[in-house]
N, C-alpha and C positions, 0 to 999 in steps of 0.2 A: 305509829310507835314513836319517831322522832316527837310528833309534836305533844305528847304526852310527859315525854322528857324536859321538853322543853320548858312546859307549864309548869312541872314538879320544881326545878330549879328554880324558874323566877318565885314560887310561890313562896318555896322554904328556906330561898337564899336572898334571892335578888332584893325582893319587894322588903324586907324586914331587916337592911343592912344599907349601909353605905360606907364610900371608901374613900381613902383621900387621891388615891394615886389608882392608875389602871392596873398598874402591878398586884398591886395590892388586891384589888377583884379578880384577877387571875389567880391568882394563888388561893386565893377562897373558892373560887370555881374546881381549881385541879386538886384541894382538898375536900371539899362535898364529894365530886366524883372516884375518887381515889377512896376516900375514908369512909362514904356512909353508905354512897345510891348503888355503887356496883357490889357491896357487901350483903345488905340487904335488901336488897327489889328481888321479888319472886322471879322465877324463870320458866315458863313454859318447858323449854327444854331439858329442863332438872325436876321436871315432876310438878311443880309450882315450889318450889324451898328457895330460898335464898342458897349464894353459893357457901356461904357461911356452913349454914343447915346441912347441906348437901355434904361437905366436907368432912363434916362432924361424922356422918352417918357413914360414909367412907372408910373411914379411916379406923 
């Protein structure tokens, strides 16, 4: 599971960006994960929906 994380990042973030400062890719990292990958990556646990999806349906 981690290393499938792992590869999604560098795929969609890492490989297709550069940064001038380490901060700088910090902040880009704790915004992919914060804004895109935990909003929408399916969940086993939720059915396969994203928690977005799941939320919606919820509420």
């Amino acid at each position: 599971m981690v290393e499938t994380f792992f590869k999604s990042i560098k795929a969609e973030l890492m490989w297709r960006n550069k940064w001038d400062t380490r901060r700088q890719a910090e902040g880009a990292i704790f915004q992919y994960i914060n804004g895109f990958y935990n909003s929408r990556r399916r969940h086993s646990s939720l059915g396969g929906k994203s928690p977005l999806a799941f939320e919606r349906k919820a509420a």
